[in-house]
C-alpha atoms as one frame of an Amber mdcrd trajectory, in Angstrom:
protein
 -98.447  45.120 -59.996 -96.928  42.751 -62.452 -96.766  38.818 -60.620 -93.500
  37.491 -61.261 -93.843  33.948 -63.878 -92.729  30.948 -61.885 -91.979  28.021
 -64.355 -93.696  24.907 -63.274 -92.425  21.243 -61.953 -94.243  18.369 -63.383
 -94.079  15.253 -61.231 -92.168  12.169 -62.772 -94.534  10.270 -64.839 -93.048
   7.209 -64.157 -94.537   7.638 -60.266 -97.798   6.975 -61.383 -96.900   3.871
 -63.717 -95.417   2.765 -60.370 -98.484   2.899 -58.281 -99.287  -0.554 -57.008
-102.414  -2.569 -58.712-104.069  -2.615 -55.460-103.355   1.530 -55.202-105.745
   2.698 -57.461-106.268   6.577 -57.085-109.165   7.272 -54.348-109.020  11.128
 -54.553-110.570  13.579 -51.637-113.586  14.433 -52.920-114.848  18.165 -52.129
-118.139  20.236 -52.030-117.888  23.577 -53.373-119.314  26.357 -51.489-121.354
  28.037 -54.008-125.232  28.075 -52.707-124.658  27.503 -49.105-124.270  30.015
 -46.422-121.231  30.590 -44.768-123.284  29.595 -41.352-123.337  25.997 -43.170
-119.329  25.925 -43.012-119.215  27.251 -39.266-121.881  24.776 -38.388-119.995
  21.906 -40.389-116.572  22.616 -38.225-118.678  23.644 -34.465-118.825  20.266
 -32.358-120.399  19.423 -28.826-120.223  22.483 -26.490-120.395  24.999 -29.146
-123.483  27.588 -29.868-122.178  29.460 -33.422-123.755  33.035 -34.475-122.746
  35.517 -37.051-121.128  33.909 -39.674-118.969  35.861 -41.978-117.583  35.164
 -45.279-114.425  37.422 -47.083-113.490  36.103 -50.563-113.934  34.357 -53.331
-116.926  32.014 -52.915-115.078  29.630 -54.668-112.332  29.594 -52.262-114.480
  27.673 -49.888-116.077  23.897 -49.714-116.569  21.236 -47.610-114.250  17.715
 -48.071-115.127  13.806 -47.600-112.763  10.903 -47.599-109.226  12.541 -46.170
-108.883   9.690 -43.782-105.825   8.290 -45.130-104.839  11.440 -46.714-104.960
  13.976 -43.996-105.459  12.098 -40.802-109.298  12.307 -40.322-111.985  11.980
 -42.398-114.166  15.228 -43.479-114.411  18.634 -42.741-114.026  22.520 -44.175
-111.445  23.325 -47.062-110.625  26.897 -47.572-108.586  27.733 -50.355-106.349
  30.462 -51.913-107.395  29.047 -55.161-110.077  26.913 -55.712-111.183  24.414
 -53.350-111.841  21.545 -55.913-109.149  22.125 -56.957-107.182  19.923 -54.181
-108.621  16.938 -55.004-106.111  14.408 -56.186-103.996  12.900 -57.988-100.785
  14.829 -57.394 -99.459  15.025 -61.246 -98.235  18.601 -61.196 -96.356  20.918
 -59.247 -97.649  23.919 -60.412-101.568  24.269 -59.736-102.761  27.268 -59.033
-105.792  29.115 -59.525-105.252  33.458 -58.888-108.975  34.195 -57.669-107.652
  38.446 -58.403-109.242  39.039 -54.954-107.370  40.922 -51.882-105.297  40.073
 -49.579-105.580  40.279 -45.666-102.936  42.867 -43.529-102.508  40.885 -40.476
-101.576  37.662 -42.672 -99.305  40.266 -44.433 -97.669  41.012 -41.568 -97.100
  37.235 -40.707 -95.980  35.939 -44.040 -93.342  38.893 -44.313 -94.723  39.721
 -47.926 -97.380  40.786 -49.731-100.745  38.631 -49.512-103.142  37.785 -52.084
-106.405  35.766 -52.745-107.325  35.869 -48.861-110.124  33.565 -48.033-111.430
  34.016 -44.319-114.363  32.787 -42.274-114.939  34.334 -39.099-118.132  33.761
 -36.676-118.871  34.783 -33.059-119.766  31.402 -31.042-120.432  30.648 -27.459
-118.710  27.712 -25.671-119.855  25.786 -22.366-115.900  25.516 -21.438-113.740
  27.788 -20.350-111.155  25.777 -23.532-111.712  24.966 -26.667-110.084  22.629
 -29.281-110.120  22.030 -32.938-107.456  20.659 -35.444-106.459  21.232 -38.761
-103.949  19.993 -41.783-102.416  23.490 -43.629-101.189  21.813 -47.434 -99.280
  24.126 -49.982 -98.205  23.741 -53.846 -95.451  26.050 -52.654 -94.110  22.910
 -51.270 -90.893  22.287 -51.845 -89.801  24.407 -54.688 -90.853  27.808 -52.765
 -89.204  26.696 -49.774 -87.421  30.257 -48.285 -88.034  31.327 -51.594 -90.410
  34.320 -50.637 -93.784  32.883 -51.387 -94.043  32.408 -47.255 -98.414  31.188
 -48.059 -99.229  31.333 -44.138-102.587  31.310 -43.355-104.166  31.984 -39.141
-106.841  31.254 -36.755-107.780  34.227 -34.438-109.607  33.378 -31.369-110.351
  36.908 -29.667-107.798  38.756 -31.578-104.628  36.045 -30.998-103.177  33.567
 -33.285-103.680  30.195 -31.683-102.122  28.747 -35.086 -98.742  28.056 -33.915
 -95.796  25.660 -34.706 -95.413  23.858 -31.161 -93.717  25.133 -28.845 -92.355
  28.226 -30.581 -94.770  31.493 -30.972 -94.376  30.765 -35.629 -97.417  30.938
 -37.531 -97.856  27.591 -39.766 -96.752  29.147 -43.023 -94.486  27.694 -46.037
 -91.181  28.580 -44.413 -91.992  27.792 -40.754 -92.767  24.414 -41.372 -91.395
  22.186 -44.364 -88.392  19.560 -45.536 -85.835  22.238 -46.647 -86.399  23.284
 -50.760 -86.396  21.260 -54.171 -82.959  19.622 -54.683 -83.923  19.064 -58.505
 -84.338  15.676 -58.133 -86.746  12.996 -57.054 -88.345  13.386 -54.061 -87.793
  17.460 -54.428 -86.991  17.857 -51.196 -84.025  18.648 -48.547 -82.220  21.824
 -49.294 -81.425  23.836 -46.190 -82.196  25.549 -43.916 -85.026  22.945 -42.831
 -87.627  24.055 -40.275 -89.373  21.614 -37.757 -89.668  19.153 -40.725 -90.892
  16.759 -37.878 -94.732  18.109 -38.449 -94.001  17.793 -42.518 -95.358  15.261
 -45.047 -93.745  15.510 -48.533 -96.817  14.343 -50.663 -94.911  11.548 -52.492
 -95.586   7.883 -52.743 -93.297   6.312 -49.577 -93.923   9.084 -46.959 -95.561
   8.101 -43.640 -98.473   9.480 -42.464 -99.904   8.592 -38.739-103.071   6.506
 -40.553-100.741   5.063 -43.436 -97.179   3.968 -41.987 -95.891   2.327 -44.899
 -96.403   5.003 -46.876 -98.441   3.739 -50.170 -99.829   5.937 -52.857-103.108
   6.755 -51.388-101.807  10.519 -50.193-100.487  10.857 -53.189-103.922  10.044
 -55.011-105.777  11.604 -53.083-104.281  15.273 -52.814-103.568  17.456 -55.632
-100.826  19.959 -52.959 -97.303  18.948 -52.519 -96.782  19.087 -49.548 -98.604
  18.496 -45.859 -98.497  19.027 -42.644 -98.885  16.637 -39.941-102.768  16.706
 -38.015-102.259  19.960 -35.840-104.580  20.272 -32.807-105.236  23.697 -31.171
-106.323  24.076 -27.625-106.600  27.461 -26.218-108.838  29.370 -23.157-112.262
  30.840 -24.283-114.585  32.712 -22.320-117.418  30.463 -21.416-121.248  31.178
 -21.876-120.383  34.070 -23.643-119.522  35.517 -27.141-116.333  34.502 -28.141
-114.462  35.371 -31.869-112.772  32.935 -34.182-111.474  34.106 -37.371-109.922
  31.458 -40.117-107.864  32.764 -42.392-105.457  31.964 -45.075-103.558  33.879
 -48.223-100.921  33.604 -50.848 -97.834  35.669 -49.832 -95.445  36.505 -52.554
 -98.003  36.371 -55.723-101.014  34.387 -56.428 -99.684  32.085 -58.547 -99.781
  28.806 -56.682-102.446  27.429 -53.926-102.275  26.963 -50.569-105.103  25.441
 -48.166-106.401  24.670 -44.713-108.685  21.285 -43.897-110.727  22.038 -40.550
-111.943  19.023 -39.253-115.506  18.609 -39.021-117.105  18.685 -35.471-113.497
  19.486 -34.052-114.022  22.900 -32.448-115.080  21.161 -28.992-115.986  22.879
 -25.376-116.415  21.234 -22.123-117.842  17.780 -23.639-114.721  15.459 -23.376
-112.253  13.620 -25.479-111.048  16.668 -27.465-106.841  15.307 -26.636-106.404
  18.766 -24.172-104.362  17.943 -21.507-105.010  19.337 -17.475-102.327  20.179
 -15.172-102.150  19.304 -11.745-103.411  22.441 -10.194-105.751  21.964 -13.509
-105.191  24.890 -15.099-105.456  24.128 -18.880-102.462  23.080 -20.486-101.466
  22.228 -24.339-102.127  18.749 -26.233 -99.431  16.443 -25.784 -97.295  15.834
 -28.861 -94.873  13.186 -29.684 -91.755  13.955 -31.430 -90.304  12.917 -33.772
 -93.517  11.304 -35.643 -93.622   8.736 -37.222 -89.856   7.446 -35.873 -87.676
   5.620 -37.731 -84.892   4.039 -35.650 -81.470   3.881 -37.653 -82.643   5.636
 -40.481 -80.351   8.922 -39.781 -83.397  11.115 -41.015 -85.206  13.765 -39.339
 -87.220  11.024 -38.047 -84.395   9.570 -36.234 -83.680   9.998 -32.892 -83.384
   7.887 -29.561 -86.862   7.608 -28.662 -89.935   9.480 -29.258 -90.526  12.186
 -26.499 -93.907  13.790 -25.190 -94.592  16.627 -24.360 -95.624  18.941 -22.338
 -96.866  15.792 -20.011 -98.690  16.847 -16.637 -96.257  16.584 -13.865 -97.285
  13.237 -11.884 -99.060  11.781 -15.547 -98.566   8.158 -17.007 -98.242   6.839
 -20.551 -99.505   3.339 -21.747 -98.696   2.678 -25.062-101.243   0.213 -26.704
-101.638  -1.692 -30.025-104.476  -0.856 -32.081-105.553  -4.006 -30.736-106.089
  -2.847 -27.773-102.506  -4.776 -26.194-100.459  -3.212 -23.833 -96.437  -2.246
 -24.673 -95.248  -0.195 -22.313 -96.318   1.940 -19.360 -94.264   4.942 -19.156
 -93.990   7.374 -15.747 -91.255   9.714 -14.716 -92.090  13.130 -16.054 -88.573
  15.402 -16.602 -89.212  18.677 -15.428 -89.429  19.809 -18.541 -92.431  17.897
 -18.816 -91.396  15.595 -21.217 -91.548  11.984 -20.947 -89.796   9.211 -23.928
 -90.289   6.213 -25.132 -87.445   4.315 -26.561 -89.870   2.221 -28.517 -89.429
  -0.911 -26.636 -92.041  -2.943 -25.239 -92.028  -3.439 -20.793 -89.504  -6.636
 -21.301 -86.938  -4.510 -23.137 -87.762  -5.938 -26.995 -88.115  -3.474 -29.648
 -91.412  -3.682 -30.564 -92.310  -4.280 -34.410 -93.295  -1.281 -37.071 -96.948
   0.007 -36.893 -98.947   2.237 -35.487 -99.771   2.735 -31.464-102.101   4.205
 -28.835-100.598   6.644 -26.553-103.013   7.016 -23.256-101.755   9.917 -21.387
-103.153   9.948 -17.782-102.929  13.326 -16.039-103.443  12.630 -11.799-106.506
  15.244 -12.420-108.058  16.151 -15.558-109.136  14.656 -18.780-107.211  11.848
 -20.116-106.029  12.126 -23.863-104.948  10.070 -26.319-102.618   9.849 -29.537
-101.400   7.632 -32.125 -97.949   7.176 -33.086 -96.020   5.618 -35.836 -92.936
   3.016 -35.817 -91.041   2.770 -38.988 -88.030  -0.249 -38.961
């Protein structure tokens, strides 16, 4: 089969002549794979609670490597990289819109049947593990080059994490895999910042990778994403929380592919230590009758009050809150805003970002403590823009 040639979008020069003197490029900085076992990668994403056994590799080795320094850039710091391409290869800066490596490997069926197209390059790591839980949690960025160009274009990248044979990779609330057209800003509109066409899908979990985007750990959007990551686009810091058997062998099975051709890279950070059973502060929520229940999210994320973007809204909402739970919104200080109760039987529960006197409190970034009446209490950050 004959790929289809996809001319390539160069980022403005004139972006990084803007960068701020105090902005200079910090990029991710990533470990190929080659020489280490695959049980070294398992190991590097298995946290407390978690026993891992038979570690499995499936495609190129250079597809794989471990990352450092994505603090600022993905929303925590290290962890696993898997790559359609090659995994060095999404270390930043962001100065082209086409990279993309074809590794002329196969791709996987099931991520076929997802992405609606043909799959290419798949890279997978799959490993039986036992947890001491009966849940466990992990979370994960996905990043594309498809981004925003490829947008409902039919290069749908989408990549999967099994967990006994079912996706647990899933937009929020809906039962869509995280792929290129499930999540994203709408398509290139030829102009700087490349982004916005319609149709748009739940663009609240996007992150254009362009100087002035927010991130939850950099509000004000400076040019350290964009330094830092060579993909352009992001997703927002997904966490997964899902039933396991416990004390037993249970399967997990990362995956991710091309879809479309293998022209241009897609890839999945795993954060390190994040796949977590029965030892605490993972961010799962517990119903009442405390049957497990999904994290809490808060949407939209960051907000931006007045702005008339996607980030705009009346309030930022939670959800799904425990019926009976409590919010108290913090500072990073450690100062409380507001204390929020009243879950909607929806189980949702908003915030109109005003402090407990009825001020609007100032731009930055804020604690969420969610407080379940039984069950483990969790926490998020979110993001005021003004």
């Amino acid at each position: 089969m004959v790929e289809p040639m996809r001319a390539p979008r160069c980022l403005p020069g004139l972006l990084l002549l803007a960068l701020p003197a105090w902005s200079a490029p910090v990029p991710l900085t990533v470990v190929p794979a080659a020489g280490q076992p695959g049980r070294a990668l398992a190991l590097k994403v298995a946290g407390c609670g978690v026993e891992v056994t038979d570690v499995r590799l499936v495609g190129a080795t250079a597809a794989f490597g471990t990352f450092g320094g994505g603090r600022l850039i993905l929303g925590f710091d290290a962890g696993v990289v898997m790559s359609t391409g090659v995994a060095t290869a999404v270390r930043g800066p962001n100065t082209s819109g086409a990279m993309g490596v074809s590794n002329a490997s196969a791709g996987d069926a099931a991520l076929t049947a997802f992405a609606g197209q043909q799959t290419y390059d798949a890279a997978i790591l799959e490993f039986d593990f036992v947890p001491s839980g009966t849940t466990v949690s992990f979370e994960y960025v996905f990043g594309s080059e498809e981004y925003n160009e490829y947008v409902n274009g039919g290069y749908n990248d989408v990549f999967a994490f099994w967990l006994n044979g079912e996706n647990v990779a899933l937009v929020p609330g809906t039962a869509l895999p995280v792929s290129i057209d499930n999540v994203n800003g709408g398509a290139d509109d030829g102009s700087p910042p490349h982004i916005g066409v319609p149709p748009i899908s739940n663009s609240v979990y996007y992150l254009d990778n362009a100087i002035g985007s927010a991130t939850i750990a950099d509000p004000v959007g400076t040019a350290t994403r964009f330094a830092g990551c060579a993909l352009d686009g992001l997703t927002v810091v997904f966490t997964v929380t899902a039933t396991v058997r416990a004390n037993v062998v249970n399967r997990m099975r990362f995956a991710i592919a091309d879809a479309g051709d293998s022209v241009l890279d897609s890839a999945v950070f795993i954060r390190a230590g994040s796949l977590r059973s029965a030892c605490g502060g993972t961010g799962a929520t517990t119903s009442t009758d405390g049957a497990a229940a999904g994290p809490v999210l808060a949407v939209p994320n960051p907000f931006r009050p007045g702005s008339g973007g996607v980030f705009d809204s009346a309030g930022i909402t939670f959800r799904p809150v425990p019926a009976g739970a409590e919010i108290r919104v913090y500072t990073l200080a450690g100062v409380l805003v507001r204390k929020l109760s009243g879950v909607a039987a929806d189980g949702s529960l908003a915030w109109d970002g005003r402090n407990d006197a009825g001020k609007d409190v100032a731009s930055g970034v804020y604690q969420a403590v969610v407080s379940p009446s039984t069950g483990a209490v969790s926490r998020l950050k979110v993001v005021i823009i003004r």
